[in-house]
C-alpha positions as CSV (number, residue, x, y, z in Angstrom):
1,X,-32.8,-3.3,47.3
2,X,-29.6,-4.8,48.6
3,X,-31.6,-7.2,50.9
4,X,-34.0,-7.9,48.3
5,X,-31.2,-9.1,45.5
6,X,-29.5,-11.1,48.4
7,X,-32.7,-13.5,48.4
8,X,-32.9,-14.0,44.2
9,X,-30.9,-16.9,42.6
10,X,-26.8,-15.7,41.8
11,X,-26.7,-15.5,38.4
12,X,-24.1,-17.7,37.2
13,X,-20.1,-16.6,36.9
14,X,-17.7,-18.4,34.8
15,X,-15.1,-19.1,36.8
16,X,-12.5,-21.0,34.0
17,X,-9.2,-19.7,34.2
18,X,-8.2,-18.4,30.2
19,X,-5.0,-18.2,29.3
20,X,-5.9,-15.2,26.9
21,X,-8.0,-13.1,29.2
22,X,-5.5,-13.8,32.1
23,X,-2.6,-12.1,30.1
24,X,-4.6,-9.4,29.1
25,X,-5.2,-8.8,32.8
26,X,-1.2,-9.3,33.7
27,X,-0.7,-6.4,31.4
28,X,-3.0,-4.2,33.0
29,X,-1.9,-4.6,36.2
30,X,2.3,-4.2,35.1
31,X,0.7,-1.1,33.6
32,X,-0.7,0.2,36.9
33,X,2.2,-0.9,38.7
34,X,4.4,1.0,36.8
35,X,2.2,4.4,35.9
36,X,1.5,4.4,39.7
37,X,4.2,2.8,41.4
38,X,2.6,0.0,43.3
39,X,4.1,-3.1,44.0
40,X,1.3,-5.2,45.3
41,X,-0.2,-5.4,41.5
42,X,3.3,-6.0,39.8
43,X,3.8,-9.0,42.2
44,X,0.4,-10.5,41.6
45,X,0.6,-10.1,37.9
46,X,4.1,-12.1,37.5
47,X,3.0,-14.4,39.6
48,X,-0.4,-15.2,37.0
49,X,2.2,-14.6,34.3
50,X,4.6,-17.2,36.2
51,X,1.5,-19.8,36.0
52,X,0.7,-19.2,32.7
53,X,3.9,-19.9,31.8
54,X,4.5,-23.0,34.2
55,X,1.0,-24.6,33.5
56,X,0.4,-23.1,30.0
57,X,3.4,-23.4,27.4
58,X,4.3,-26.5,26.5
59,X,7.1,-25.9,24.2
60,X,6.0,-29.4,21.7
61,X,2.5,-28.7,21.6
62,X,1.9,-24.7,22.9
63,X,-0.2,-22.8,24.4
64,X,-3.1,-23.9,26.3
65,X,-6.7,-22.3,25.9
66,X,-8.3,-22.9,29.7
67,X,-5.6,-23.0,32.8
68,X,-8.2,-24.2,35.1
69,X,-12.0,-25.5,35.2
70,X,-14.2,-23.5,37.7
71,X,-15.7,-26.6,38.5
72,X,-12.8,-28.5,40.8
73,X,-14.4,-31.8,39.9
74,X,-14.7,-31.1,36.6
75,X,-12.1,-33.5,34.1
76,X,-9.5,-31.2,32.9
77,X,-9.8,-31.7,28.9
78,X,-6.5,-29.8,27.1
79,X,-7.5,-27.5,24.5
80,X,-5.1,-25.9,22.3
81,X,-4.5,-22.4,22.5
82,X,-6.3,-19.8,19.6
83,X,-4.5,-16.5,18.3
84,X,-6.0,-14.5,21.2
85,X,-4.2,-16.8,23.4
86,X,-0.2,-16.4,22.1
87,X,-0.8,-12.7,21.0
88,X,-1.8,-11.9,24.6
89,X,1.0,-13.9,26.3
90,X,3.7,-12.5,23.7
91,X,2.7,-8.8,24.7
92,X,2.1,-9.8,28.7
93,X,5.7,-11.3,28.4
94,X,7.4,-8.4,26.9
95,X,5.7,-6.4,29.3
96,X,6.9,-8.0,32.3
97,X,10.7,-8.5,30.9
98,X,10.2,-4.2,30.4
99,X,9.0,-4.4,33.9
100,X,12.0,-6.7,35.8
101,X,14.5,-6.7,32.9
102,X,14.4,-10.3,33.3
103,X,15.4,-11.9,30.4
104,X,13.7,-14.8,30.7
105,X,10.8,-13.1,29.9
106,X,11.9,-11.7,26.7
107,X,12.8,-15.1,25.6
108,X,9.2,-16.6,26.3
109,X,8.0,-14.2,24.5
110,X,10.0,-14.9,21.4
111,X,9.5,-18.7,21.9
112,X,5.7,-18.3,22.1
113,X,5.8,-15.4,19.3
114,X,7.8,-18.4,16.7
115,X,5.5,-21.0,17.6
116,X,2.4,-18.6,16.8
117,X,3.3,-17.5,13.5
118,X,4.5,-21.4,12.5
119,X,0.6,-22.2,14.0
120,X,-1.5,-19.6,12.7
121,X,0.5,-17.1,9.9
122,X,-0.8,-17.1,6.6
123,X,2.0,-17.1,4.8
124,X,0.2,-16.9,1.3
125,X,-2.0,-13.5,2.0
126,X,-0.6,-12.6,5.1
127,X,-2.2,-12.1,8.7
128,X,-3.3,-14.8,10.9
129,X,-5.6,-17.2,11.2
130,X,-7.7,-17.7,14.9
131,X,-7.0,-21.4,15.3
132,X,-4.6,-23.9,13.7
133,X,-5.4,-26.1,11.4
134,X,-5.9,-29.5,12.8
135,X,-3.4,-32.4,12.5
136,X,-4.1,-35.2,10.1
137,X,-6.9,-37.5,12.0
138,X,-7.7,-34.7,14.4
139,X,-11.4,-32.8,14.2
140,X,-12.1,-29.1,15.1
141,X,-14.8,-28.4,17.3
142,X,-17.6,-26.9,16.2
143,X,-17.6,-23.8,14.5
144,X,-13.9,-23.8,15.5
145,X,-13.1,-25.5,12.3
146,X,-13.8,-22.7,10.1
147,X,-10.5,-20.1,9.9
148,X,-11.1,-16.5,10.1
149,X,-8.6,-13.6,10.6
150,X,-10.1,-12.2,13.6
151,X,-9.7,-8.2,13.3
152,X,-12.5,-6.7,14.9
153,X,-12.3,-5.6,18.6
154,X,-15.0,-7.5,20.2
155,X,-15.0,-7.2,23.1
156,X,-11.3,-7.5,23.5
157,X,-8.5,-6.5,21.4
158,X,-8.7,-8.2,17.9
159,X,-6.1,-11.0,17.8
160,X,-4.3,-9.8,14.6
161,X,-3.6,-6.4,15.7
162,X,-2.1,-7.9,19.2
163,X,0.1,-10.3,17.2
164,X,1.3,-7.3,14.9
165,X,2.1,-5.3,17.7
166,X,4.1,-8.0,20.0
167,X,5.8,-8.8,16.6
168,X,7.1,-5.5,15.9
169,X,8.0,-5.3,19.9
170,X,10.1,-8.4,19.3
171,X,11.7,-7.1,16.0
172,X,12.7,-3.5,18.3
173,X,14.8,-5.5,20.4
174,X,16.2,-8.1,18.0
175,X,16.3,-6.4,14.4
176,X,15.2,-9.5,13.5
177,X,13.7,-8.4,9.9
178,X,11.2,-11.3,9.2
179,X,9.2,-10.3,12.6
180,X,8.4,-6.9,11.1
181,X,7.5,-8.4,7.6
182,X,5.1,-10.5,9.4
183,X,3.6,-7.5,11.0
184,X,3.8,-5.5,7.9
185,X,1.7,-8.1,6.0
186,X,-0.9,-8.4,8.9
187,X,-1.5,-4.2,8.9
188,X,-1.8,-4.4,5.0
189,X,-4.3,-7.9,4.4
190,X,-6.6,-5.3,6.9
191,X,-6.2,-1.8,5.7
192,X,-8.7,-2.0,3.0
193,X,-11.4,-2.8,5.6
194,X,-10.4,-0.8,8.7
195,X,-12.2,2.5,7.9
196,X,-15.2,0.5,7.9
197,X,-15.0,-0.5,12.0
198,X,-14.6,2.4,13.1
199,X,-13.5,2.5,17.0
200,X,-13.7,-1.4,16.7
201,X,-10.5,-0.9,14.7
202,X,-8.5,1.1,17.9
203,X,-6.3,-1.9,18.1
204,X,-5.5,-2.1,14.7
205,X,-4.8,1.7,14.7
206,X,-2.4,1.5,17.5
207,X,-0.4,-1.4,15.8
208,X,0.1,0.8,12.4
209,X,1.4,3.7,14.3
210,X,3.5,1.2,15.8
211,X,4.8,0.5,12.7
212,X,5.0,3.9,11.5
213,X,6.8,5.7,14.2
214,X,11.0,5.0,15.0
215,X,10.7,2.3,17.9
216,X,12.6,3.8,21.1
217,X,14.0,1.9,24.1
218,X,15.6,4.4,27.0
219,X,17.5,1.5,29.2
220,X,18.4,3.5,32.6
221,X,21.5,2.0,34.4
222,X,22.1,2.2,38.3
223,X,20.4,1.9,41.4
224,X,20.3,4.8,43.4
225,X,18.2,8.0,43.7
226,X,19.7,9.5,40.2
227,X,18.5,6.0,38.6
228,X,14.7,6.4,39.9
229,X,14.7,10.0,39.2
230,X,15.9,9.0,35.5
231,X,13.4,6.3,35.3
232,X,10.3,8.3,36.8
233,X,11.8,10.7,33.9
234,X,11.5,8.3,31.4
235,X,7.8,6.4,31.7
236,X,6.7,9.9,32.1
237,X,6.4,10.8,28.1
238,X,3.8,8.1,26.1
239,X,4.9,7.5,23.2
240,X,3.8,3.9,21.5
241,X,6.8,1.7,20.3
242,X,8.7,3.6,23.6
243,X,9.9,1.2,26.2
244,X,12.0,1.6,29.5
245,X,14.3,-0.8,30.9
246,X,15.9,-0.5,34.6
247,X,19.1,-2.6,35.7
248,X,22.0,-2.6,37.8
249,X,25.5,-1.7,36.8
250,X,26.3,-5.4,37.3
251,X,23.2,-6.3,34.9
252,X,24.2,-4.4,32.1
253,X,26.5,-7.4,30.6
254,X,25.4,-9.0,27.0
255,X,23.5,-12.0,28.8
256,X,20.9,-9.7,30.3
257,X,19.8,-8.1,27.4
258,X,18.0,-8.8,23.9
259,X,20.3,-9.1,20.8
260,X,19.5,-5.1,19.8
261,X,20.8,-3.7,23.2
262,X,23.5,-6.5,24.0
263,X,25.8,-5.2,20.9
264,X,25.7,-1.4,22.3
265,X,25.0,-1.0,25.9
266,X,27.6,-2.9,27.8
267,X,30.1,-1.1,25.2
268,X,29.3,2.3,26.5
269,X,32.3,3.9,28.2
270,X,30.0,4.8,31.1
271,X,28.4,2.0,31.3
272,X,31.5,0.2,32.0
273,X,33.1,3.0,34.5
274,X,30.0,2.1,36.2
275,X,27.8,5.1,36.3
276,X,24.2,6.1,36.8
277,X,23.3,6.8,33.3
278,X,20.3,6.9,31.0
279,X,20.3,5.0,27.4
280,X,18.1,6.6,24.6
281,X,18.3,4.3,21.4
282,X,15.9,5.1,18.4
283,X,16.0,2.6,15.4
284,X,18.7,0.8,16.3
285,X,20.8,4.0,16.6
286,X,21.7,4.7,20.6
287,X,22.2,8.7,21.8
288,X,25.1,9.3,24.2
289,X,24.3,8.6,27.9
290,X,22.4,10.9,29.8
291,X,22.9,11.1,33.8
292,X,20.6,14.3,34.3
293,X,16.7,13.6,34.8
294,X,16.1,17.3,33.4
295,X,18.0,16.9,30.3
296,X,16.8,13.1,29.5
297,X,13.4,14.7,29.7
298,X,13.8,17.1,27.0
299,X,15.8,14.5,25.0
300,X,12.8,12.6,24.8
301,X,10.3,15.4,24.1
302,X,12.4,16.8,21.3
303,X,12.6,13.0,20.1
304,X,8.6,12.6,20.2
305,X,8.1,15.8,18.5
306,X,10.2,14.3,15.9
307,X,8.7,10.9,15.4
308,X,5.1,12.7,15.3
């Protein structure tokens, strides 16, 4: 059968390089990398994030819709980025600043995440709209003309519910109020219609318990074998709104972290004294440290049980 498809016409394979679908990928693959401990995939992702960001953003005009034709000769044509496009990058951002603690991650992803809401929030009814409305002389494409608040997961994750997720990421490291109004008004302008999609609405499901549950960041400090056992200790549990950060002694100062952590984290006695400790703060509120992999496990577990 092999033999027999080799001699029929290849079907044929889009090729363009998306700037949505890409960052949907780098999350996966920081995902993998960290569940399963594989460097190989974490490289490759930030490196696709790394383009996306260096051939993508333009911090004027925004994201870009296509990266790269499939076709080399083909004239490269700049098409401006939909909601699909800065909701994925926000949340592939955050997810590699969680992954390297590099904070020039983090703030990408709050440069992108202002820029979409001034683009495509509705701040009338609330939620957002797929594409921006065009300047004054410019024409929409085809049906791209006509707004819609894109909810339903099909194929990929509905562009409202990503947005309302990466915005209530941002606003649990920045207590930056507005972000989770924004998300607030996104989940409600949908609620009366979610029942109705069923497991099309999973993404929209996630992002309300998101905003339901006490977001939690454990930030584990050192690098050593008490460090990895804390950290393996800590991306055990699943828990959405969790997140875990990994640094240095010397990269626990103010400038490495988000405005939520910088105020309390460098302050901690053991922080400064330079031990290997782990950081449990729940809504803006951070537990003592924790240097035992045991005892941050059940720290967490009796903090879950709460939050559910």
């Amino acid at each position: 059968m092999y033999a027999a498809r080799l001699q029929r016409p290849t079907p044929y394979v889009d090729k363009t390089v998306y700037t949505g679908w890409n960052a949907l990928c780098v999350s996966a693959y920081l995902d993998a990398a960290r569940v399963l401990g594989l460097q190989n995939p974490k490289h490759f992702a930030l490196r696709s994030l790394d383009r996306i960001l260096a051939d993508g953003w333009h911090a004027e005009s925004g994201l870009v819709h296509v990266l790269a034709y499939s076709d080399p000769k083909a004239e490269y044509r700049k098409v401006p980025g939909v909601l699909d496009d800065y909701a994925f990058t926000v949340v592939a951002c955050l997810d590699a600043y969680e992954t390297t603690s590099d904070l020039s991650y983090f703030n990408f992803a709050k440069r992108i995440a202002d820029a979409m809401v001034k683009r495509f929030f509705d701040s009338v009814s609330g939620g957002f709209f797929d594409t921006p409305t065009p300047a004054a002389g410019e024409k929409a494409l085809g049906v791209l003309g006509s707004h819609r608040k894109p909810f339903q997961d099909s194929p990929t994750p509905a562009g409202n519910s990503v947005a309302a997720i990466a915005l209530l990421r941002l606003y649990a490291y920045t207590n930056d109020t507005s972000l989770r109004d924004q998300a607030e008004q996104t989940i409600e302008v949908l609620a009366g219609v979610a029942a109705q999609y069923g497991i099309f609405a999973a993404t929209y499901g996630i992002a309300a318990v998101h905003f339901s549950q006490p977001h939690t960041q454990i930030v584990v400090i050192g690098k050593n074998e008490i460090a990895d056992r804390l950290y393996a200790a800590a991306i055990t549990p699943y828990s959405a709104g969790q997140s875990v950060l990994k640094m240095a002694n010397n990269e626990a100062v103010p400038q490495n972290l988000p405005p939520a952590l910088a105020e309390t984290i460098p302050q901690i006695p053991a922080v400064k004294q330079g031990k290997t400790v782990a950081v449990v703060c729940s809504g803006f509120n951070c537990q003592p440290p924790i240097s035992d992999p045991d005892e941050l496990a059940r720290s967490m577990k009796t903090l879950f049980r709460r939050a559910s």
